[in-house]
C-alpha positions in Angstrom: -30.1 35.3 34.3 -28.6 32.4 31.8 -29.1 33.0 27.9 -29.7 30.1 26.1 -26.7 28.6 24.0 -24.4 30.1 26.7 -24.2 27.5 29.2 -20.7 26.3 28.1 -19.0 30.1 27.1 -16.6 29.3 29.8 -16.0 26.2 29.3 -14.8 26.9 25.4 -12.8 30.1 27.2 -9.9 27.1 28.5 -7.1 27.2 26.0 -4.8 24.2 25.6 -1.5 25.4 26.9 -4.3 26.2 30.3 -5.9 22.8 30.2 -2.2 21.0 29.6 -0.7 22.9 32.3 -3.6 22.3 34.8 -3.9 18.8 34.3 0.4 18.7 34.6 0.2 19.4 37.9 -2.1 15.7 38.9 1.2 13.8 37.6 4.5 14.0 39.7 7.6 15.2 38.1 5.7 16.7 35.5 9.0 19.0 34.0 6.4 20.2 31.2 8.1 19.0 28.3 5.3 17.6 26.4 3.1 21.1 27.2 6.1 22.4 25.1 6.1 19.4 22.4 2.1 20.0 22.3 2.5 23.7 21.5 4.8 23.0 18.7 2.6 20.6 17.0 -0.4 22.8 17.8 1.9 26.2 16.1 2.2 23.7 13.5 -1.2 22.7 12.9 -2.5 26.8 12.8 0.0 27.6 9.9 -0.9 24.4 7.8 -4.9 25.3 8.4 -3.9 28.7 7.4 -2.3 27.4 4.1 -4.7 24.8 3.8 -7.7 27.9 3.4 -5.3 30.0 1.4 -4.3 26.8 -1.4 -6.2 27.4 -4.1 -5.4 31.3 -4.6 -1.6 30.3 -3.5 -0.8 27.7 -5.8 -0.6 25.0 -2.9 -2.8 22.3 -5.0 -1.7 19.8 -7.0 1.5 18.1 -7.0 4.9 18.4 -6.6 6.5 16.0 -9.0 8.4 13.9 -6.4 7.1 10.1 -4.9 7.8 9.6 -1.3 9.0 6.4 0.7 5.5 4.9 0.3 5.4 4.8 -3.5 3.0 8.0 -3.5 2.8 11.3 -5.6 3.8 13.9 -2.8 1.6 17.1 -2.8 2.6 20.2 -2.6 1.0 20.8 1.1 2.0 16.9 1.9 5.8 18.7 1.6 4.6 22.0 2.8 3.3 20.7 6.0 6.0 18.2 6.6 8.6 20.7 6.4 7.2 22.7 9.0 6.5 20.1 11.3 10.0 19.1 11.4 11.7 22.5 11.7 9.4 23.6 14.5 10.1 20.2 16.3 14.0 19.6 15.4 14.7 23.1 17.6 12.5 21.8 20.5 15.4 20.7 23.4 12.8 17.9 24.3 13.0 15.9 20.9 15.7 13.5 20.6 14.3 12.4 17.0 11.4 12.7 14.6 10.2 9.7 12.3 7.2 11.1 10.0 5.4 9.3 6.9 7.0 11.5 4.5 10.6 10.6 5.0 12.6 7.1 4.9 14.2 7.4 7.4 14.7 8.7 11.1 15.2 12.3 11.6 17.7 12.8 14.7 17.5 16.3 16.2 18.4 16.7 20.0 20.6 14.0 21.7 19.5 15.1 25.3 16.3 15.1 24.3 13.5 12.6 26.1 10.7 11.9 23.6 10.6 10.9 20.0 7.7 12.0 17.6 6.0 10.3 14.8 4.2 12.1 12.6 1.4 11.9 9.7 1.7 15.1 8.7 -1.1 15.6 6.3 -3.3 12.5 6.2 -5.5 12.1 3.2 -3.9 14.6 1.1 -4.9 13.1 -2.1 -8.8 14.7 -1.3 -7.3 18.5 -0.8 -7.6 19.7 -4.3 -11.6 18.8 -3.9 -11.8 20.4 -0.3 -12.2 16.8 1.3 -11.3 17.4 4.9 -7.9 16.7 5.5 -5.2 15.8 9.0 -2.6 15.4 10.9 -1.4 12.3 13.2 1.1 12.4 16.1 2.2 10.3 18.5 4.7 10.7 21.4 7.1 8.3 23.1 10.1 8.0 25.6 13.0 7.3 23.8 14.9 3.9 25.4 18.4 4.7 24.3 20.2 7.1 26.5 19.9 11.0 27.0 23.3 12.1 25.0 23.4 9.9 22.0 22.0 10.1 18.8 17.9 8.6 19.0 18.0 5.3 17.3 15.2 3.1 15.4 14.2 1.1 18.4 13.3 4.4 20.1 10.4 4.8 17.3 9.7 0.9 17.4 8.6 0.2 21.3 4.9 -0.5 19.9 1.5 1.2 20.4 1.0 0.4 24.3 4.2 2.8 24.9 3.0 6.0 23.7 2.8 8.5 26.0 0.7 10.6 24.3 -1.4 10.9 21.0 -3.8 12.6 18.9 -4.6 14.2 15.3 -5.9 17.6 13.6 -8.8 17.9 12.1 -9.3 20.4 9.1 -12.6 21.0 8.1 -15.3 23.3 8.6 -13.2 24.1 11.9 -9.6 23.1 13.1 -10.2 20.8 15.9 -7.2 18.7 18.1 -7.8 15.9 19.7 -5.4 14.4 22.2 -4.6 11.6 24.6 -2.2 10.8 27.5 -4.3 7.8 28.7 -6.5 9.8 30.9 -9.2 10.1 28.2 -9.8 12.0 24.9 -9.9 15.8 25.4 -10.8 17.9 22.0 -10.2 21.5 20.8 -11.3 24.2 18.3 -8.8 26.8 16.8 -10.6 30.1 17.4 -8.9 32.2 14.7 -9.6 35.3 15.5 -7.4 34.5 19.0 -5.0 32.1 17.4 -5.6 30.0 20.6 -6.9 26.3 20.9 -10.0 26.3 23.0 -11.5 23.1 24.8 -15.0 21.8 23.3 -14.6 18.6 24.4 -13.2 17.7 28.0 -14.1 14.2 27.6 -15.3 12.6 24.6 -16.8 9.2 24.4 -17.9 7.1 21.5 -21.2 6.3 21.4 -21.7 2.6 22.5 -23.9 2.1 19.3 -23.4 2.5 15.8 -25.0 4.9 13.5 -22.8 4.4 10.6 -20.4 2.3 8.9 -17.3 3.8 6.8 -15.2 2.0 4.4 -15.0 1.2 0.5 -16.0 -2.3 -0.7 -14.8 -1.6 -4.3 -12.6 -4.4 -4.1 -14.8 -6.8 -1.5 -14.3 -10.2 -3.8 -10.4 -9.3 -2.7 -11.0 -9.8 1.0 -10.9 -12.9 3.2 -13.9 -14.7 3.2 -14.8 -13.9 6.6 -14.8 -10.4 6.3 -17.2 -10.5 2.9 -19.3 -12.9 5.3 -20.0 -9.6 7.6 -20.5 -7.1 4.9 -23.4 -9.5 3.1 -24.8 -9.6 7.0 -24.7 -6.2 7.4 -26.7 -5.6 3.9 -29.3 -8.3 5.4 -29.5 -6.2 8.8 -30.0 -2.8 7.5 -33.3 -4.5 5.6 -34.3 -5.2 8.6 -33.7 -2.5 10.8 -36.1 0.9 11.3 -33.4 3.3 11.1 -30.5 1.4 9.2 -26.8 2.3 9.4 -25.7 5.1 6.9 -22.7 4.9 4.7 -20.8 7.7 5.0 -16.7 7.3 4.0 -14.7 9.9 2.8 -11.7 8.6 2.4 -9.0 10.5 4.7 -8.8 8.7 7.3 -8.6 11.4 10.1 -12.5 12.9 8.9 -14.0 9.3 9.2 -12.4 8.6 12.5 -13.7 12.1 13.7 -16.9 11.6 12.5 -17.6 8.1 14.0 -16.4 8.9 17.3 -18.7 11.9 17.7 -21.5 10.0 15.6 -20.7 6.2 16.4 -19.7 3.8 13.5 -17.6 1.1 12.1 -14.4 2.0 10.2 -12.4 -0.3 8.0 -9.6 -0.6 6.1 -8.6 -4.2 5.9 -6.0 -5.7 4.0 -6.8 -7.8 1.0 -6.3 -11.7 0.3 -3.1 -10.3 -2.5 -2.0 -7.7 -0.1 -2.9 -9.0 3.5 -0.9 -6.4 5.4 -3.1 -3.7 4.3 -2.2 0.0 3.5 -2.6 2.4 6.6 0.7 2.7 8.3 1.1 0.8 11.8 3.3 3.7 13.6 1.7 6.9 12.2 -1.8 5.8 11.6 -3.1 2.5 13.9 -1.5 3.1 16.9 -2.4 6.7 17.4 -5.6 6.7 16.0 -6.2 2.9 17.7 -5.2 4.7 21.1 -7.4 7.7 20.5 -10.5 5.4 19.7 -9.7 3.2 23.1 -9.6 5.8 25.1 -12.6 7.3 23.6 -14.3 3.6 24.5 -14.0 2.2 21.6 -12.2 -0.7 20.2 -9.3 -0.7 17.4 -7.8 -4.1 16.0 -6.0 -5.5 12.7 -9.0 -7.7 12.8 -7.8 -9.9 14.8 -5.6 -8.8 18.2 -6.1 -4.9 19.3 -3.8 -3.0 17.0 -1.9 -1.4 20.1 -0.7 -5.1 20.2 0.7 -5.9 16.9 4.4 -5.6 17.1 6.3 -3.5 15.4 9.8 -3.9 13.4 10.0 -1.8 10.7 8.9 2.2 10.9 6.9 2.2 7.7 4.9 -1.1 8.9 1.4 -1.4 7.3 -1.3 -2.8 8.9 -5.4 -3.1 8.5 -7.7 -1.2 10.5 -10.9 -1.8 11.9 -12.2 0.4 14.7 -15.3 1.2 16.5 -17.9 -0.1 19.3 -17.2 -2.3 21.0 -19.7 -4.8 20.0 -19.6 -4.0 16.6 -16.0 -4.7 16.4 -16.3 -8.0 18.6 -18.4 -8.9 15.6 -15.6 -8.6 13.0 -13.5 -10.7 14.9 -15.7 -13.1 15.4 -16.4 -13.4 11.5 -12.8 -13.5 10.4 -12.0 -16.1 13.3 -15.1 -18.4 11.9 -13.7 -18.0 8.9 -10.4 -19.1 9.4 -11.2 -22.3 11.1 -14.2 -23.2 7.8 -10.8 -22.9 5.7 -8.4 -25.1 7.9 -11.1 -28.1 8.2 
């Protein structure tokens, strides 16, 4: 006999050090480096939940009184949580270097080691002292400088279609982790009571069709015509429509990709016409997140060419950000393309 809501119990019972290990052995000379990179970023992620539930009786909110690289007020858990991340990964053997959002520059840790990782540690930080959901970004590459020499900035700089692995952590109502090698999207919930990451979602897939639409038009007269073109067409198609899109943006940026993969829906952060390079960072944002969301069967561009193609030259590149369907994407492109050739004639 089978009790209803059941079905999966052994399915959830699959931890992620079982599931990385298992799926280890399909790829030959697997030497189980990243299983050991993984756990260090997933240690990481069950101390900054912890503090993250503890913050407001701990003194974690607010900020610190410092700006970091990108011009920002740090927060106390933006330093807490970057802090952590690089001493847990600095004493891995497998880390040659670590670039994250929070520093200016590289962090070199283990000349032998093979991979570099680039880190957002806590994404959307701003939103934590109103108990916005909050994340963390990684991504994973081969360094291309030697084994036995410092890691250099080309190793962090080999764009998006080189990562080896990528994925983000999702603080909310549950921990989740989600994670890519290029053999699709696999998701997991922190059970607490274990300490353990447990697999929820062997395979997730964007739904082909979307149900929402995420991103702030406060400053829509500031965008390129194109792109105000499709937001005015989008109004005029929810009128339309029996069951219209939804807005739903939160404004850190790991939630609203979370949410729109499960859900389906268009996110966008584009740049405007004053600052056309946009604000989300190419290394620690786009191309992991833009990897994530293609794997899932999706589509993630700067509007233009799929953002896992835009080069990179400098580690704290900006870019903008549109992901989604497929379709719905297509359509983006194809107004900001119309657009540019109404304003060359």
């Amino acid at each position: 006999m089978q009790a209803r809501g059941f079905e999966s119990l052994s399915l959830r019972m699959v931890t992620l050090e079982q599931f990385i290990v298992d799926r280890q052995q399909e790829f030959e000379g697997a030497t189980g480096a990243f299983s050991k990179i993984l756990r260090d970023i997933s240690l990481g992620a069950k101390l900054v939940s912890f503090y993250l539930r503890r913050a407001s009786l701990a003194g974690l909110l607010g900020e610190l009184g410092l700006t970091n690289i990108q011009g920002e007020n740090v927060q106390k858990l933006d330093y807490l949580a970057n802090s952590l991340f690089i001493q847990l990964l600095s004493k891995n053997p497998h880390v040659a270097g670590i670039a994250s959002e929070e520093e200016e520059n590289i962090i070199c840790t283990n000349p032998y080691g093979k991979y570099v990782v680039l880190l957002d540690p806590l994404d959307g930080s701003s939103n934590i002292d109103v108990g916005v959901p909050v994340g963390t970004i990684f991504s994973l590459y081969k360094r291309v400088t030697p084994q036995g020499i410092s890691c250099e900035e080309k190793d962090f700089l080999q764009g998006g279609r080189a990562q080896v692995a990528a994925g983000y952590v999702l603080y909310g109502t549950s921990t989740l982790l989600l994670y890519t090698t290029g053999q699709g999207v696999h998701g997991f919930a922190l059970e607490p009571a274990a300490g353990e990451f447990l697999l929820v979602y062997p395979q997730l897939q964007m739904p082909p069709k979307s149900s929402y639409y995420s991103f702030n038009d406060n400053q829509l007269h500031e965008w390129e015509g194109g792109l105000q073109q499709y937001v005015r067409s989008l109004h005029d198609q929810n009128k339309s429509l029996s069951s219209p899109l939804s807005l739903r943006y939160v404004g850190s940026l790991v939630a609203d990709v979370h949410r729109n993969l499960l859900k389906g829906g268009v996110f966008m952060y584009p740049g405007t016409v004053k600052k056309p390079e946009g604000k989300l960072r190419l290394l620690y944002e786009g191309y992991p997140i833009g990897w994530i969301v293609e794997q899932a069967g999706g589509k993630a561009t700067n509007g233009r060419v799929p953002i896992l193609d835009v080069p990179a030259h400098k580690i704290h590149q900006r870019t903008p950000l549109f992901l989604g369907p497929v379709e719905d994407i297509d359509k983006i492109t194809a107004f900001l393309t119309y657009n540019v050739a109404v304003e060359k004639v």
